[in-house]
PASEBA-1860 file (N, C-alpha, C; in nm, 3 decimals):
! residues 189
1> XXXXXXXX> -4.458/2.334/-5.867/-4.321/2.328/-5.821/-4.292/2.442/-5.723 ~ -4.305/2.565/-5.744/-4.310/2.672/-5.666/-4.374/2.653/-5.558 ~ -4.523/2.567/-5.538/-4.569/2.587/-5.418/-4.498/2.478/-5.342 ~ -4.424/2.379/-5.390/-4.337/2.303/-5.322/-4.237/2.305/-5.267 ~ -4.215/2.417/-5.316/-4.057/2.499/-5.296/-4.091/2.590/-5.132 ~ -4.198/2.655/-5.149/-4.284/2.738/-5.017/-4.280/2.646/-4.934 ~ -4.342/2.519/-4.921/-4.376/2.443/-4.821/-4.277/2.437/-4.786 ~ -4.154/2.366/-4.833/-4.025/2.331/-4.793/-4.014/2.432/-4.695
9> XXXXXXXX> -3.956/2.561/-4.828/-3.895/2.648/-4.723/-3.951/2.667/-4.587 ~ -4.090/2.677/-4.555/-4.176/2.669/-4.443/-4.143/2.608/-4.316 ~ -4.112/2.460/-4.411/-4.088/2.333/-4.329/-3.970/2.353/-4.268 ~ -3.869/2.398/-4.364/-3.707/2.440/-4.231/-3.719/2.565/-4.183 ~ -3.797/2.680/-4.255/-3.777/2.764/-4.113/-3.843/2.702/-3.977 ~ -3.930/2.636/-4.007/-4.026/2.613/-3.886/-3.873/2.505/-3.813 ~ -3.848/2.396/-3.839/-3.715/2.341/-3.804/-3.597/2.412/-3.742 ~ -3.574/2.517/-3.817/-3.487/2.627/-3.783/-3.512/2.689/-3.656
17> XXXXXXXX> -3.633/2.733/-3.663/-3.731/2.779/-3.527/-3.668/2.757/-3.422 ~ -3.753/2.615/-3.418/-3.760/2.485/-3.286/-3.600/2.455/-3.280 ~ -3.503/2.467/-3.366/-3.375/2.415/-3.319/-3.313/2.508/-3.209 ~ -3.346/2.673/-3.291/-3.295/2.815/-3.221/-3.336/2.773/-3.099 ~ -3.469/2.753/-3.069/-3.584/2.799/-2.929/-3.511/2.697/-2.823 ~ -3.486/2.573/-2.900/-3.450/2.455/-2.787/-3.257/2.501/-2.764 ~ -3.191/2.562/-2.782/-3.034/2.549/-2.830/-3.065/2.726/-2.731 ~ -3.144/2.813/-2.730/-3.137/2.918/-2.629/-3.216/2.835/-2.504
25> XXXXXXXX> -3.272/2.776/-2.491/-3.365/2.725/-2.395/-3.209/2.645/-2.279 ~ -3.195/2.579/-2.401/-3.059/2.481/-2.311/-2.931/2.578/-2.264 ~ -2.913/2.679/-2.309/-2.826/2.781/-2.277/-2.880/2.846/-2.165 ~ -2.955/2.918/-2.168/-3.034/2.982/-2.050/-3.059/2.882/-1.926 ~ -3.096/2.743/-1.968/-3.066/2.665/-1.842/-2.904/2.648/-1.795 ~ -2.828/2.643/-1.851/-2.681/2.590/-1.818/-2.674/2.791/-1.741 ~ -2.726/2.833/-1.805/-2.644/2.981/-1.709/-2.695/2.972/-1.607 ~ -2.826/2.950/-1.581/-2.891/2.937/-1.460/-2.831/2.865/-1.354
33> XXXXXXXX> -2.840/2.755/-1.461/-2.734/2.638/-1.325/-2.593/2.688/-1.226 ~ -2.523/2.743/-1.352/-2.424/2.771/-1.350/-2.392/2.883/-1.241 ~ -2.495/3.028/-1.226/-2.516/3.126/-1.204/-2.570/3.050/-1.054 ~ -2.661/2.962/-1.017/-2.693/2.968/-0.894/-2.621/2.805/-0.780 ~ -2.524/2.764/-0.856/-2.463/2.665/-0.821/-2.331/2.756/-0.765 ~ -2.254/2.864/-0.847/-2.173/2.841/-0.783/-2.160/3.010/-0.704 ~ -2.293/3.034/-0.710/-2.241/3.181/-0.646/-2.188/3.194/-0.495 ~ -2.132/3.286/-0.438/-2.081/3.284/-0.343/-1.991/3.176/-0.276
41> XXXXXXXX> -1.950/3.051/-0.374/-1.916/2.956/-0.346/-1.708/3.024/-0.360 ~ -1.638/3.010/-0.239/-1.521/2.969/-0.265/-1.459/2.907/-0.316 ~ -1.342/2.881/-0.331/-1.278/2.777/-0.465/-1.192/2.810/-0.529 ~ -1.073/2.719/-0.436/-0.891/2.770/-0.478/-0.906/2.605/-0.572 ~ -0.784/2.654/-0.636/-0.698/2.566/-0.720/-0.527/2.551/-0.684 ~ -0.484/2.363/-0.631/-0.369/2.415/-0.574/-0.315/2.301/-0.644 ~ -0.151/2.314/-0.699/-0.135/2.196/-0.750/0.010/2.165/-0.681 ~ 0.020/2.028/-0.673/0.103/1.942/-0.572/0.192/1.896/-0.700
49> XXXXXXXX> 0.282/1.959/-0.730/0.402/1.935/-0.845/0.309/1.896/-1.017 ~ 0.337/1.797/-1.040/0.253/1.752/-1.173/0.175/1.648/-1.149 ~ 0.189/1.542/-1.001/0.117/1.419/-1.010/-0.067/1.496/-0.946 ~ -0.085/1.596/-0.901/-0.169/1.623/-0.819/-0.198/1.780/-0.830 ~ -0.312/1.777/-0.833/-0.404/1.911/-0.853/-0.534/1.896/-0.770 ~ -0.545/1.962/-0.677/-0.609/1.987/-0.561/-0.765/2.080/-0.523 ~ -0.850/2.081/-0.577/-0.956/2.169/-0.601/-1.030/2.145/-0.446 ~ -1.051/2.291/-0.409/-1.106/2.309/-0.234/-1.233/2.409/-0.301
57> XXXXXXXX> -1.349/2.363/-0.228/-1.493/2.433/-0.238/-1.535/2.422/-0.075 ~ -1.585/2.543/-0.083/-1.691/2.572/0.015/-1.599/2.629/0.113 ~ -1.629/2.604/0.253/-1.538/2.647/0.356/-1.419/2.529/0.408 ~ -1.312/2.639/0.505/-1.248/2.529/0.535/-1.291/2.464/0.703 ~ -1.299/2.295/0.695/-1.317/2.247/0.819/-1.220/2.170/0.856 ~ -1.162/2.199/0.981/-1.100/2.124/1.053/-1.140/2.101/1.201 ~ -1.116/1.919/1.163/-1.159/1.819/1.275/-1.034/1.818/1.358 ~ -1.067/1.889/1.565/-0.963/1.881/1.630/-1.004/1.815/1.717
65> XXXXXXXX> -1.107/1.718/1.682/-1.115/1.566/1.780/-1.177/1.608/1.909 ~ -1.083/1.719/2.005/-1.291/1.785/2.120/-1.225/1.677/2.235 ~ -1.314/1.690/2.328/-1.315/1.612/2.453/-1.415/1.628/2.514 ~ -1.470/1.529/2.580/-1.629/1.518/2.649/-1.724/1.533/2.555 ~ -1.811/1.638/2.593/-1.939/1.660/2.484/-1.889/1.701/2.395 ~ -1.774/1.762/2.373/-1.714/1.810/2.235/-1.654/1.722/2.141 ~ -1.655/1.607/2.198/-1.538/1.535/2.142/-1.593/1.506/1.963 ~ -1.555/1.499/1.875/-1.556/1.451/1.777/-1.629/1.354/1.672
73> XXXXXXXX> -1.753/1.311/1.653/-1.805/1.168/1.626/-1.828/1.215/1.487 ~ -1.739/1.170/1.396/-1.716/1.119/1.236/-1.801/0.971/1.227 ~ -1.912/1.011/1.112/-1.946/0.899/1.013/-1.907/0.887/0.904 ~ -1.807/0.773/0.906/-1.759/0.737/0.729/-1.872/0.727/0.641 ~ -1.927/0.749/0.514/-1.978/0.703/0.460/-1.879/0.558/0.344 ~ -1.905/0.443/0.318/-1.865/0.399/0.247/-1.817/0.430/0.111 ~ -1.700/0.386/0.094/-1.599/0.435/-0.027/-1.717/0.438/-0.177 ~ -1.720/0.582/-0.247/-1.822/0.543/-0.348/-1.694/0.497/-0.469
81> XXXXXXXX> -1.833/0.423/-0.581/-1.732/0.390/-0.710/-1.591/0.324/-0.706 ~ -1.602/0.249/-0.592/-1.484/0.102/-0.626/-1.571/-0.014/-0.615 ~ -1.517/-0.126/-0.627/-1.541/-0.297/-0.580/-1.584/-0.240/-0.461 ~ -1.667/-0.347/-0.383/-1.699/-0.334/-0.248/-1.608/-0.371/-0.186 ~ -1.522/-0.534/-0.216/-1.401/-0.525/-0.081/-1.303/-0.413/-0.081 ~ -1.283/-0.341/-0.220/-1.170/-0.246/-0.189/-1.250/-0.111/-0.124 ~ -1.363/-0.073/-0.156/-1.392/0.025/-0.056/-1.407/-0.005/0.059 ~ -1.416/-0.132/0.133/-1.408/-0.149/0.259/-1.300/-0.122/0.307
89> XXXXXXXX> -1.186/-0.235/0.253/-1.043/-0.180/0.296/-0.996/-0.022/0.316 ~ -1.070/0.053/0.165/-0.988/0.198/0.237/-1.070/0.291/0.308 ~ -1.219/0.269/0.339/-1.319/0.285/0.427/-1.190/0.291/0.577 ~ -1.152/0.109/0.582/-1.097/0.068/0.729/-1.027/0.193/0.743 ~ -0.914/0.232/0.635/-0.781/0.297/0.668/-0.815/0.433/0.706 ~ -0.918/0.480/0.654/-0.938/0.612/0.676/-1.019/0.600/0.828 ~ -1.106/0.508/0.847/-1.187/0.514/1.033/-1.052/0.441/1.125 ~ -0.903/0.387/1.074/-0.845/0.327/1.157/-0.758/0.469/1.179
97> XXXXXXXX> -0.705/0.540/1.106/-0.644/0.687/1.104/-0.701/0.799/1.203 ~ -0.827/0.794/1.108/-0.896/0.925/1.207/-0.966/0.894/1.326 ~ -0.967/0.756/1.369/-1.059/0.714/1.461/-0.975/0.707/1.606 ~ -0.845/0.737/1.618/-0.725/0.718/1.731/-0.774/0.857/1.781 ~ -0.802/0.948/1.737/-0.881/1.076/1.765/-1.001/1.152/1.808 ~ -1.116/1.076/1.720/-1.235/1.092/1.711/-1.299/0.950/1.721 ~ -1.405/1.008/1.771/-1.490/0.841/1.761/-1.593/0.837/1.628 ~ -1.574/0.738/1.577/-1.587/0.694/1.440/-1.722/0.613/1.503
105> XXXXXXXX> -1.879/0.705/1.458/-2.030/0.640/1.460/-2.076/0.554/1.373 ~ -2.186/0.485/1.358/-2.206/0.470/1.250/-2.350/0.518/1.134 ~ -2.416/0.613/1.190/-2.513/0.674/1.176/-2.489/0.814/1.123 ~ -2.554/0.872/1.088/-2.501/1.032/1.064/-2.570/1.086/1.208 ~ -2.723/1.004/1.236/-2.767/1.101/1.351/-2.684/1.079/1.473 ~ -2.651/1.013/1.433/-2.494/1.046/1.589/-2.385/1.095/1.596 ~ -2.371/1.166/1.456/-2.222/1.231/1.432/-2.281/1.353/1.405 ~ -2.148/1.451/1.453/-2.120/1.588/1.407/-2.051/1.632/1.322
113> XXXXXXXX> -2.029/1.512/1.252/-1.911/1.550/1.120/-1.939/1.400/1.048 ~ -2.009/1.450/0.884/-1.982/1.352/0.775/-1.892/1.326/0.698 ~ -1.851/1.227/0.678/-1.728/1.230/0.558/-1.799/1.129/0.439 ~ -1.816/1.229/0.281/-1.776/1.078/0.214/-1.689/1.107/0.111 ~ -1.683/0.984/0.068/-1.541/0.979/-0.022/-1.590/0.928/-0.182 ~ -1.545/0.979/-0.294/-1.597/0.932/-0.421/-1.466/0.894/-0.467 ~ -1.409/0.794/-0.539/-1.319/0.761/-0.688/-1.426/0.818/-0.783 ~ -1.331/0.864/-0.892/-1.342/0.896/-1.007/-1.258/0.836/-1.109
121> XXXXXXXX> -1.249/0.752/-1.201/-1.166/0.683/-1.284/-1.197/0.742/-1.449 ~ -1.200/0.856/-1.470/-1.231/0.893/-1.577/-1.161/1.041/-1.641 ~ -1.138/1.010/-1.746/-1.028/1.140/-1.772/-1.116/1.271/-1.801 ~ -1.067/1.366/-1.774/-1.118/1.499/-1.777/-0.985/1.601/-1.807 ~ -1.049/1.587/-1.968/-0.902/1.649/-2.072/-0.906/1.815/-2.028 ~ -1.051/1.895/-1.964/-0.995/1.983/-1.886/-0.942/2.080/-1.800 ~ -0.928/1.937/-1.710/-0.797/1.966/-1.604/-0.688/1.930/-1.609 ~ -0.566/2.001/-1.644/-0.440/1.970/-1.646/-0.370/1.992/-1.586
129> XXXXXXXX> -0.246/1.924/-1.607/-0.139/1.985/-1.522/-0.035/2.035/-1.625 ~ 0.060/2.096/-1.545/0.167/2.199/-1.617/0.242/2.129/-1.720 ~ 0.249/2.049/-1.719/0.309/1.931/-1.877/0.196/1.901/-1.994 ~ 0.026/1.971/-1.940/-0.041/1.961/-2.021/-0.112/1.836/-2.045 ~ -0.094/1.744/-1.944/-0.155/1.591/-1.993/-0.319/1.622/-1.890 ~ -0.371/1.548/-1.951/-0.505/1.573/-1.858/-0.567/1.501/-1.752 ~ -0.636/1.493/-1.654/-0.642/1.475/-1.564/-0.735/1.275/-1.579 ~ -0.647/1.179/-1.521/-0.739/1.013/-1.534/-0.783/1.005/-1.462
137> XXXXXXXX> -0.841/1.108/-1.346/-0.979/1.121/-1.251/-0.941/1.190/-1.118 ~ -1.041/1.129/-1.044/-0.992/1.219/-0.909/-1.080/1.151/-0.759 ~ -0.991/1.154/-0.648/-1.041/1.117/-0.526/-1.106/1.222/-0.440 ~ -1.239/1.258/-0.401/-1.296/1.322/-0.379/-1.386/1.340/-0.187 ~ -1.281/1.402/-0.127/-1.309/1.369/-0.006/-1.413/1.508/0.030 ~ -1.573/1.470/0.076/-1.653/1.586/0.115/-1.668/1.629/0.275 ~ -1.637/1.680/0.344/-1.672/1.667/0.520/-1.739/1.772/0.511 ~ -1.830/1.742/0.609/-1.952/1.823/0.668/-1.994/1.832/0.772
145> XXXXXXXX> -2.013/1.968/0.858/-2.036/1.912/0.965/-2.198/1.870/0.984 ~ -2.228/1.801/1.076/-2.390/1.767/1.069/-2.460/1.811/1.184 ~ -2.545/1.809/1.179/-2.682/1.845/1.028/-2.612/1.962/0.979 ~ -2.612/1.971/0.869/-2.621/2.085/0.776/-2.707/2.165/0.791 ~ -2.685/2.268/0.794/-2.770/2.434/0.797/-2.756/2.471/0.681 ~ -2.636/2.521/0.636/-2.561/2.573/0.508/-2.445/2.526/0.476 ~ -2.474/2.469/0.320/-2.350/2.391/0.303/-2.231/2.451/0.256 ~ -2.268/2.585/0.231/-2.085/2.691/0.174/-2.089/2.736/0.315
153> XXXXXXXX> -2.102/2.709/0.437/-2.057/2.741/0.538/-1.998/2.616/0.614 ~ -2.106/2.464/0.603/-2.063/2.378/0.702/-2.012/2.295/0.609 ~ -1.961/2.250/0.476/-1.905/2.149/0.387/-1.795/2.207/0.340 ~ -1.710/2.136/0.309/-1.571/2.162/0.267/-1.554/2.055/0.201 ~ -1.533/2.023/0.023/-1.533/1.924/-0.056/-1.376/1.963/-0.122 ~ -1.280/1.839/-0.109/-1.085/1.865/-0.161/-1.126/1.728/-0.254 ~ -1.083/1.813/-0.375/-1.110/1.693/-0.520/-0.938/1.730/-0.559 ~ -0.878/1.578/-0.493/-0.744/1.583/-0.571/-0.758/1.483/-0.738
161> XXXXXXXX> -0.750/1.554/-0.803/-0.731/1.510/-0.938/-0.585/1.449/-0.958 ~ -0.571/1.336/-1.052/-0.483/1.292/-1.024/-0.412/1.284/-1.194 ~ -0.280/1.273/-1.221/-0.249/1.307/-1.369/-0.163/1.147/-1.418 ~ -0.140/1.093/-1.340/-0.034/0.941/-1.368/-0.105/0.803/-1.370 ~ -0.109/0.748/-1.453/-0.179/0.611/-1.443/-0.202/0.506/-1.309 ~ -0.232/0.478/-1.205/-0.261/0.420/-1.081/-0.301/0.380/-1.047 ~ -0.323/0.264/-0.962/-0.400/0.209/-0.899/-0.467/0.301/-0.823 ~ -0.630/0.215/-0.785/-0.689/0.322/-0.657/-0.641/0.331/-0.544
169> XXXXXXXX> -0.600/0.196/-0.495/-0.505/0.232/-0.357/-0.406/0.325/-0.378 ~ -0.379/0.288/-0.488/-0.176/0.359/-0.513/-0.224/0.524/-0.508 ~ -0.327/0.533/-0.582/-0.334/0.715/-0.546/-0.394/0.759/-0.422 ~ -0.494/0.678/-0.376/-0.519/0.662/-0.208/-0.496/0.716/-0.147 ~ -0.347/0.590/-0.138/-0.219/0.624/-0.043/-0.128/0.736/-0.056 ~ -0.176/0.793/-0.154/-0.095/0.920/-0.209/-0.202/1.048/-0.131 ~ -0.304/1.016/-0.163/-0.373/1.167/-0.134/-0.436/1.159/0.036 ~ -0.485/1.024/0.042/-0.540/1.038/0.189/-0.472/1.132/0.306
177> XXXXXXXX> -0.270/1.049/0.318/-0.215/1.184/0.401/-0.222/1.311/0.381 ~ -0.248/1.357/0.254/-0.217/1.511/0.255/-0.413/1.581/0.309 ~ -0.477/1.458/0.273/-0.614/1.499/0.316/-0.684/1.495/0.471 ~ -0.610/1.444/0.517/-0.587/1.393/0.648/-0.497/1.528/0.743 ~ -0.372/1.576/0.651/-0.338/1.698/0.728/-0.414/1.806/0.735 ~ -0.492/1.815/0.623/-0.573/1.979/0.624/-0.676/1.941/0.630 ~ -0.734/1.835/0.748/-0.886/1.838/0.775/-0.855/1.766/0.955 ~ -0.768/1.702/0.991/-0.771/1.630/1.057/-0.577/1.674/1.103
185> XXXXX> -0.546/1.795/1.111/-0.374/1.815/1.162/-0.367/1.719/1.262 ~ -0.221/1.686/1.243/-0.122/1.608/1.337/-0.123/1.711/1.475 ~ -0.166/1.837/1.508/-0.155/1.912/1.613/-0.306/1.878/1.679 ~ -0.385/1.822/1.606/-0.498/1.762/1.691/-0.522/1.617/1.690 ~ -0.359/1.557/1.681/-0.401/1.394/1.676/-0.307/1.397/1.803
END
């Protein structure tokens, strides 16, 4: 009985071990990540009353559309994470907007500026807003200029999180203008 009692105990320290080794192993990776993802990285937090909370990374870029060789050439990338006809539709709205300005390519190797766009339809209890309810996802506009050298110098990613139940157009149409002013001003349309 005693030597059964040894083995055991044996058997969970050794368990005990391997749980410690793997549970610091996974920690030491998440710092790592953590530690070389976001160093030197900028990153305000701005919130637009209670419907909207605004997260800005990297640098800021603004598209002032250029003339001649300067002029402007934006590639949409297609709307990620909707239906395909509705990312087409708000694909259109965003190359029919910014495109009165810039000429809208369809390649990246012909543009000097990428855009893509993600939906997010999923709650993230936390990000909140000032009433405390948590965030039912977020529209995620990335611009870059291209080719990339360095992306905390040439990318600028605005994740408006959104706090009210909505359609994807309906918050869309909510965030596209305000994303549209601080990447694309009315003083360069």
């Amino acid at each position: 009985m005693a030597a059964l009692q040894t083995v055991g105990q044996r058997g969970l320290l050794r368990f005990e071990t391997r749980r410690v080794t793997t549970i610091i192993r996974n920690l030491a990776l998440i710092l790592a990540f953590l530690g070389a993802s976001t160093a030197g990285i900028a990153q305000t937090w701005t919130s637009i009353g209670d419907d909207l909370l605004v997260q800005h990374d990297f640098s800021k870029i603004v598209i002032d559309g250029g003339t001649g060789p300067e002029v402007a050439r934006i590639c949409v990338d297609p709307v990620r994470n909707v239906p395909s006809e509705e990312g087409r539709r708000l694909r259109q709205l965003v190359i029919d907007s910014i495109g009165k300005t810039s000429q809208i390519v369809e390649t990246k190797d012909a543009a000097n500026y990428w855009l893509q766009i993600l939906v997010h339809h999923n709650a993230d209890y936390a990000i909140r807003n000032s009433r405390r309810q948590p965030s039912r996802g977020s529209i995620v506009f990335a611009t870059c200029k291209y080719p990339i050298k360095d992306m905390r110098k040439d990318c600028e990613t605005l994740s408006y999180f959104y706090f009210s139940d909505m359609t994807t157009a309906a918050i869309f149409e909510k965030v596209f203008p305000i994303w549209r002013e601080a990447v694309v001003p009315s003083s360069a349309r």
